[in-house]
N, CA, C and O atoms as CSV, one atom per row, in Angstrom:
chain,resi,resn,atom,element,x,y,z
A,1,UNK,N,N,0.818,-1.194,0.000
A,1,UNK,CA,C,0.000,0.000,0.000
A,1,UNK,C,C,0.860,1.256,0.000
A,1,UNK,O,O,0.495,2.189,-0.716
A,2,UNK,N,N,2.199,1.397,0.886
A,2,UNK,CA,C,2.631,2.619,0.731
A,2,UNK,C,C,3.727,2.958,-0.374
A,2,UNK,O,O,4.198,4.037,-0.732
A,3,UNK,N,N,4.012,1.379,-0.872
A,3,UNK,CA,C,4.730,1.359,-2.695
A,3,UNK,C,C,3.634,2.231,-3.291
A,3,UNK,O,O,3.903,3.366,-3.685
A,4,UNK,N,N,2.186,1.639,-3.378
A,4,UNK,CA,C,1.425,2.445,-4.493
A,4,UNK,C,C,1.499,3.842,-4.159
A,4,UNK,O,O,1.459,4.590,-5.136
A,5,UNK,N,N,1.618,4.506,-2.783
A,5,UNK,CA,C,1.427,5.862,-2.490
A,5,UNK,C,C,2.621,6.268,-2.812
A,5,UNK,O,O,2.095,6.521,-3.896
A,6,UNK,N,N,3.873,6.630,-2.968
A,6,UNK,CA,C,4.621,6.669,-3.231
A,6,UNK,C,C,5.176,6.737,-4.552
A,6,UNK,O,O,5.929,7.620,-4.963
A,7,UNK,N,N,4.584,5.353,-5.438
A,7,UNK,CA,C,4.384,5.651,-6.527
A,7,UNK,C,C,3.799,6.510,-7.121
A,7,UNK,O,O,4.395,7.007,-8.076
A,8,UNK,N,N,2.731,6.897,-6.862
A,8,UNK,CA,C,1.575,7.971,-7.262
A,8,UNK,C,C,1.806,9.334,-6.947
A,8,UNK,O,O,1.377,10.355,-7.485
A,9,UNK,N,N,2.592,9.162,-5.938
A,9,UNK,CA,C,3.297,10.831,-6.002
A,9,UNK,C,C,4.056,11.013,-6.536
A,9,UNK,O,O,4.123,12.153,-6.995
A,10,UNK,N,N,4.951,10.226,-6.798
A,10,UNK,CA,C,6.016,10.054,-7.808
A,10,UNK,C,C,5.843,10.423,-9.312
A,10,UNK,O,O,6.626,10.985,-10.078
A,11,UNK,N,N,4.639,9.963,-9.498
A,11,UNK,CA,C,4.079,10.465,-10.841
A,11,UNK,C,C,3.664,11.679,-10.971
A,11,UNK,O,O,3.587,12.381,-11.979
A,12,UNK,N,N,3.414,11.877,-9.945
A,12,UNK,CA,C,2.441,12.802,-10.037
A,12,UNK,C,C,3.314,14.343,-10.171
A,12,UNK,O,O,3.029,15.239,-10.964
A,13,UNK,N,N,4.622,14.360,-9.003
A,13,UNK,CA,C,5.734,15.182,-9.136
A,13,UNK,C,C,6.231,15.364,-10.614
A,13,UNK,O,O,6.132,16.269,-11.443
A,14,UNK,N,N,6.724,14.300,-10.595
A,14,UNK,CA,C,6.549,14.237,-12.607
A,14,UNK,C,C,6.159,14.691,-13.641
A,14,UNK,O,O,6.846,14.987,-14.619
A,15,UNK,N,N,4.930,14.789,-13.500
A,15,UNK,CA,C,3.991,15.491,-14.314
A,15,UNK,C,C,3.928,16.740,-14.134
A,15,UNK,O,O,4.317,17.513,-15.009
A,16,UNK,N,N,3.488,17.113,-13.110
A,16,UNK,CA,C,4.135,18.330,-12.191
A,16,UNK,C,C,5.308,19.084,-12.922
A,16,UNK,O,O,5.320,20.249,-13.320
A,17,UNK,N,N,6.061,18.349,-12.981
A,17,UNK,CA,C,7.923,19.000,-13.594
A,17,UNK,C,C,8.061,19.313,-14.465
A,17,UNK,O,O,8.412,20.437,-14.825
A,18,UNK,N,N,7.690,17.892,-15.413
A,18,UNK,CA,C,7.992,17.890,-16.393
A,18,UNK,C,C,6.571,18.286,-17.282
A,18,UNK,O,O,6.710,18.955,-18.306
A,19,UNK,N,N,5.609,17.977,-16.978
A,19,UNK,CA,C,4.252,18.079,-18.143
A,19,UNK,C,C,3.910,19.788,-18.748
A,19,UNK,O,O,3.265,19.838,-19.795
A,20,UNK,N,N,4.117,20.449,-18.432
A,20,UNK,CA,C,4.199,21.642,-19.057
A,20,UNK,C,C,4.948,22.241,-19.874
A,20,UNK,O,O,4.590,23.296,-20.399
A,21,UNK,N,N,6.178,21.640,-20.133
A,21,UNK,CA,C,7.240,21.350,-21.288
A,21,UNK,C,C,6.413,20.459,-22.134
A,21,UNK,O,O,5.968,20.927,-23.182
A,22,UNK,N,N,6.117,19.071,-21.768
A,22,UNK,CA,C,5.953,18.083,-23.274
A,22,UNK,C,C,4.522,18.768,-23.515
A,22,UNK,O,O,4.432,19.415,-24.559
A,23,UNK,N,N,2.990,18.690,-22.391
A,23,UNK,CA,C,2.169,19.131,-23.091
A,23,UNK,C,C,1.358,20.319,-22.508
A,23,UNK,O,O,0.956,20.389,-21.347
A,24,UNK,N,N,1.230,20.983,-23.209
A,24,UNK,CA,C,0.751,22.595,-23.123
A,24,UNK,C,C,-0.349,22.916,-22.761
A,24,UNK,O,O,-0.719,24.087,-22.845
A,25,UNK,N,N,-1.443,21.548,-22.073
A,25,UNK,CA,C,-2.550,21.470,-21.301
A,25,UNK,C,C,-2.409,21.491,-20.045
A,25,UNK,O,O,-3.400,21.569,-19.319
A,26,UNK,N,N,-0.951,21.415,-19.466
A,26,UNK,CA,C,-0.713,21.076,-17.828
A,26,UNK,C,C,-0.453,22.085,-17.289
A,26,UNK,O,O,0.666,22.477,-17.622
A,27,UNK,N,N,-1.202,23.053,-16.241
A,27,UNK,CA,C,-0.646,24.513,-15.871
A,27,UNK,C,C,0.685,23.973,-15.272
A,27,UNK,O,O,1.112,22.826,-15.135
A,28,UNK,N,N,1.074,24.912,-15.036
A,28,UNK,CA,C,2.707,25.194,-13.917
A,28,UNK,C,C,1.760,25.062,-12.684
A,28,UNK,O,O,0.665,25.583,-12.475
A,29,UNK,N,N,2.651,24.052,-11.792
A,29,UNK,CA,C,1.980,24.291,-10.110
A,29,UNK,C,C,2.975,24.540,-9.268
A,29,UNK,O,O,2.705,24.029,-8.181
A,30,UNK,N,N,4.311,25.250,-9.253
A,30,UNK,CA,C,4.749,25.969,-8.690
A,30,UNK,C,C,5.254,25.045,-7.685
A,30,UNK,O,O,5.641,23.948,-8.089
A,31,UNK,N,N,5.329,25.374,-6.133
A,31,UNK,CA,C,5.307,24.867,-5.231
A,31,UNK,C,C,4.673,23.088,-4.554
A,31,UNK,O,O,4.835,22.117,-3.815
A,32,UNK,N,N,4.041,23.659,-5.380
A,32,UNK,CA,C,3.617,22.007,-4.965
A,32,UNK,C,C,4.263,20.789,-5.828
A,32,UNK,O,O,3.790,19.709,-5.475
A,33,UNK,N,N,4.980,20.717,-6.604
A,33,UNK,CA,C,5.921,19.999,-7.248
A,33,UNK,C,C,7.128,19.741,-5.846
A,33,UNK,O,O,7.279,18.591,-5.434
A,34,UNK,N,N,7.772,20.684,-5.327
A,34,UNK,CA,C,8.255,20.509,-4.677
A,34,UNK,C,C,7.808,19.626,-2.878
A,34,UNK,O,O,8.513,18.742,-2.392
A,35,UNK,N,N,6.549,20.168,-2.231
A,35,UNK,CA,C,6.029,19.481,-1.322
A,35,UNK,C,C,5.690,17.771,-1.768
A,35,UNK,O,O,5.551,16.930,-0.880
A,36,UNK,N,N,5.583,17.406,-3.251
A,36,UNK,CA,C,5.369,16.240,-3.725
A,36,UNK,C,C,6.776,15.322,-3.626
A,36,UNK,O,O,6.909,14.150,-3.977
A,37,UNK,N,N,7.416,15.892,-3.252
A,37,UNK,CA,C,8.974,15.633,-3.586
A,37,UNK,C,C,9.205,15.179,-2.061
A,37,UNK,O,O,9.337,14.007,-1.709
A,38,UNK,N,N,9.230,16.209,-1.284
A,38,UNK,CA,C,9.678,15.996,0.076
A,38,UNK,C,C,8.987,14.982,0.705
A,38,UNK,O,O,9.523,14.111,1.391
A,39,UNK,N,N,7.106,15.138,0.354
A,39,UNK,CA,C,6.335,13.557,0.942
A,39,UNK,C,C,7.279,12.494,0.346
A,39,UNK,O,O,7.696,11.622,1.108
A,40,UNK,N,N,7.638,12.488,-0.901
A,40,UNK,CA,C,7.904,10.755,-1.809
A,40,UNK,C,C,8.918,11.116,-0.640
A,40,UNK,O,O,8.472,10.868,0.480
A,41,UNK,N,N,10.328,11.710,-0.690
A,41,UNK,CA,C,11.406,11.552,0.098
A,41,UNK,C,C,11.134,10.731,1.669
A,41,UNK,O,O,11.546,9.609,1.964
A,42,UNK,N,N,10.382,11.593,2.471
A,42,UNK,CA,C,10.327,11.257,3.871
A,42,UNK,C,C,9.109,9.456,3.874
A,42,UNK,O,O,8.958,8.583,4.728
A,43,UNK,N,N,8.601,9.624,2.664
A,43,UNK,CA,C,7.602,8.077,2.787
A,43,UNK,C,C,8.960,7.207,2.405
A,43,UNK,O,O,9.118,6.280,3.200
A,44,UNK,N,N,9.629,7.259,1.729
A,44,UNK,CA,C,11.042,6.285,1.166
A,44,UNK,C,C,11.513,5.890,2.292
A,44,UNK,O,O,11.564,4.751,2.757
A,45,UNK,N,N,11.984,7.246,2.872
A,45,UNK,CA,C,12.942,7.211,4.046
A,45,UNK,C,C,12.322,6.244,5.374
A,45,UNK,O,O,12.721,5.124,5.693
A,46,UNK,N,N,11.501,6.847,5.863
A,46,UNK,CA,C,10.584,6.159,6.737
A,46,UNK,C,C,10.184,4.538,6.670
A,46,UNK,O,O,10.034,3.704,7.563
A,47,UNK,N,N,10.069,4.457,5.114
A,47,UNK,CA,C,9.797,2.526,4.974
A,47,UNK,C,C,11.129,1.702,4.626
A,47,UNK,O,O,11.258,0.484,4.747
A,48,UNK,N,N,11.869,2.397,4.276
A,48,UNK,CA,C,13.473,2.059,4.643
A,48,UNK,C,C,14.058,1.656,6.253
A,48,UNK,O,O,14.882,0.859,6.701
A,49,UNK,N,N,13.377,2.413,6.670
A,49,UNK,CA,C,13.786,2.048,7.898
A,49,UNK,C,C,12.751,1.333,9.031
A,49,UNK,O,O,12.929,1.335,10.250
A,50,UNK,N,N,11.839,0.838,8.440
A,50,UNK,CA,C,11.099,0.273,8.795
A,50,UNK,C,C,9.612,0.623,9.164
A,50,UNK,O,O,8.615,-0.079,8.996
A,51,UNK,N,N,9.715,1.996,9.758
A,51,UNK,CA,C,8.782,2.603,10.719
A,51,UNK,C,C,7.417,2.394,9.946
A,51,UNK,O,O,6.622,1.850,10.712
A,52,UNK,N,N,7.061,2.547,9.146
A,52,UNK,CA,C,5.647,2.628,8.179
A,52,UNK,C,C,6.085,0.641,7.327
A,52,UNK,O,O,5.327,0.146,6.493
């Protein structure tokens, strides 16, 4: 369950980053590209080490 969450932010940062370069339907979201980043980081970190 927290692979899929993880995953899905992962994408989602992604799209985020990168989707307004390839397609010209995706606004810019600024900041929140980055808060998408720090959740995937600290969910990695956290199931790495067991806690979650």
């Amino acid at each position: 369950m927290l692979t899929w969450i993880i995953v899905i932010l992962l994408v989602l940062w992604l799209l985020g980053y990168f989707g307004p370069n390839v397609f010209s339907g995706i606004p810019r979201s600024g900041n929140a590209i980055h808060t998408l980043l720090v959740i995937v980081i600290i969910l990695v970190i956290l199931n790495l080490l067991g806690v979650l």
